[in-house]
C-alpha positions in Angstrom: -18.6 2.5 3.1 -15.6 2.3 1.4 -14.2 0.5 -1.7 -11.0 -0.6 -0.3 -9.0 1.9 -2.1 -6.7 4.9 -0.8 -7.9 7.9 -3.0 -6.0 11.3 -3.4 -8.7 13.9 -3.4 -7.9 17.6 -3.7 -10.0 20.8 -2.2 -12.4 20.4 -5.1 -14.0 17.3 -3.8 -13.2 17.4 0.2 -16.5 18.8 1.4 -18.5 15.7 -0.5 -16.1 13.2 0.2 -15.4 14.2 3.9 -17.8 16.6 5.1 -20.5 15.1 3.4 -20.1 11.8 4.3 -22.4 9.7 6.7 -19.2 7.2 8.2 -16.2 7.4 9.1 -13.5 8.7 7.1 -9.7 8.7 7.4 -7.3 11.5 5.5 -3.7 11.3 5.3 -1.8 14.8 4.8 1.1 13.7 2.7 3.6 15.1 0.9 5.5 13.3 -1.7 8.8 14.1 -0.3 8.2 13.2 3.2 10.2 10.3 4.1 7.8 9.2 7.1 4.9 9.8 4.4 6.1 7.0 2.0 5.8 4.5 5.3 2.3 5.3 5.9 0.2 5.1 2.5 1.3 1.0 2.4 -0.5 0.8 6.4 -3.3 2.7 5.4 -3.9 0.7 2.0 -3.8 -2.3 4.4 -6.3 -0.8 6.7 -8.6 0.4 3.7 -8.9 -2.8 1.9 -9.1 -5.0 5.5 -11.9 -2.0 6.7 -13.9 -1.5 3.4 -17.2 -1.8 5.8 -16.2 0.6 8.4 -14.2 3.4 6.7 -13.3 5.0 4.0 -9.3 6.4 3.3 -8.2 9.3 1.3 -5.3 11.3 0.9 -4.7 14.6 0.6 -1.4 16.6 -0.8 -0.6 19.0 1.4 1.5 20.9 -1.3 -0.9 20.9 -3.9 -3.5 22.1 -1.4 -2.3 24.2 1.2 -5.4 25.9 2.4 -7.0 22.3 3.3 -3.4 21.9 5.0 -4.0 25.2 6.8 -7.9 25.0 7.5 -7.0 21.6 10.0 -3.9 23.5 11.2 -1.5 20.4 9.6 1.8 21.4 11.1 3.7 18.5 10.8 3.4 15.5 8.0 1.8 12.9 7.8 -1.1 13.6 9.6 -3.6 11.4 9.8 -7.1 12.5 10.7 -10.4 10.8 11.3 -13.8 12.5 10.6 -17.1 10.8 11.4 -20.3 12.6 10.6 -17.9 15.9 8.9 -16.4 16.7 12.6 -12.2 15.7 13.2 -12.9 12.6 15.9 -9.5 11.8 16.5 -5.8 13.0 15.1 -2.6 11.1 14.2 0.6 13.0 13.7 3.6 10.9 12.5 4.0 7.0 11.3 1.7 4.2 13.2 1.5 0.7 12.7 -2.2 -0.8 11.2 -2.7 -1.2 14.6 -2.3 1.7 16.5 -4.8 3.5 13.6 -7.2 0.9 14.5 -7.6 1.1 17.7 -7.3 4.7 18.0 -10.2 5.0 14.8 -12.2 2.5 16.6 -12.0 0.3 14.0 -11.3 -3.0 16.1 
């Protein structure tokens, strides 16, 4: 599923990577000068690289790509989302430990 690395993908490439996809798969709205933000890409390398069976992680830059910002209504940063089979499954808003994106991706 996924190759244990945390990808930045842009509006260009979201439908194949995300939509497209068969499993699950985990976006992080970021910004680069979102405090919060900067806590959450180390948790989520952890969980890509311990999870490379079950999931696949990407980030998106809400800044350099507002309308995908906009299109999942991303309010507040970061937002973590979970799609499986193209459809939003579950919704994080704000820094998590490993754990509490595991168990509420289903990933444990």
């Amino acid at each position: 599923m996924g190759d244990g690395q945390v990808r930045d993908i842009d509006t260009t490439v979201f439908d194949d990577e995300v939509i497209s996809a068969d499993g699950k798969v985990v976006v992080d709205f970021w910004a680069p000068w979102c405090g919060p933000c900067k806590m959450v890409g180390p948790v989520l390398e952890k969980l890509a690289g311990e999870h490379t069976e079950s999931v696949k992680v990407l980030k998106v830059n809400v800044d350099e790509n507002q309308e995908l910002a906009a299109r999942y209504g991303i309010m507040s940063i970061p937002t973590v989302i979970l799609f499986e089979k193209g459809q939003v499954s579950a919704q994080i808003i704000g820094a998590r430990s490993q754990k509490d994106y595991e168990r509420e991706f289903g990933l444990v």
